[in-house]
N, C-alpha and C positions, 0 to 999 in steps of 0.2 A: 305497628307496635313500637314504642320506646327503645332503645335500648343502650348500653351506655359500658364504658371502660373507666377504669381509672388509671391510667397513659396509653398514651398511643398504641393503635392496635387496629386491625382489619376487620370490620364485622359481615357475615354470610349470613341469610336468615334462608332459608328453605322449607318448601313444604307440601302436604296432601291432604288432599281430600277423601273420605271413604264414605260410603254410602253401606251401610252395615247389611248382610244378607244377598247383598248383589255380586257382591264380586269386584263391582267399580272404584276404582280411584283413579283419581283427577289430581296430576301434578299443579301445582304453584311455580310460576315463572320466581325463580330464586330473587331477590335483594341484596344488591351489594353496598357497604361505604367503609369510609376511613378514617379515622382520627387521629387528629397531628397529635395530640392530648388527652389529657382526662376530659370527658364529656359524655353527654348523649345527643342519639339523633335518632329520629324516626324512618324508620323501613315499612314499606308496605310490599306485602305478596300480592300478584297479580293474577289472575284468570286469564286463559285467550279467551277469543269468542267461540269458539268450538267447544272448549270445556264449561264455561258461560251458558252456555244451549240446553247442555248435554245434564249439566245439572238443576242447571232450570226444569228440565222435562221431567227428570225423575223428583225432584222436590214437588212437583205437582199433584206427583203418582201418590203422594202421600208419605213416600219417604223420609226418614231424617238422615243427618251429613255429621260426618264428624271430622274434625280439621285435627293433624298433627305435624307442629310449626317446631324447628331445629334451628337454635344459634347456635353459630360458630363464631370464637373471637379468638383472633392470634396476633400477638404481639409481638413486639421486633425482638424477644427473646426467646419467644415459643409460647403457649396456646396461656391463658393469660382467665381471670375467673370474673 
């Protein structure tokens, strides 16, 4: 995903996975960057291979997934919009 500041500031993207009726959710390996400045940059959340498998198996089963993705942006004066 995109995401952008207008000045300098820290960005976290974090996230899960839910697999609705099961019970299962599959964390997202966090995305970290920084920005000297105003800008954007692109963050991607990661899969390991075990949750890769795991959702793989049950998306087979016929299930569906539903993903809930969290920025965080904080800047060198406090949390920044």
């Amino acid at each position: 995903m995109v995401v952008r500041c207008n000045k300098a500031c820290r960005l976290t993207a974090t996230g899960k996975i839910a697999i609705p009726g099961t019970g299962v959710t599959i964390a997202l390996k966090p995305a970290h960057t920084t920005l000297g400045g105003a800008g954007k940059r692109t963050l991607k959340l990661a899969l390991s291979k075990s949750a890769q498998n795991s959702l793989r198996r049950l998306l087979k089963t016929g299930k569906t997934a539903r993903a809930t993705i969290s920025i965080r942006a904080i800047g060198t004066t406090g949390p920044v919009r």
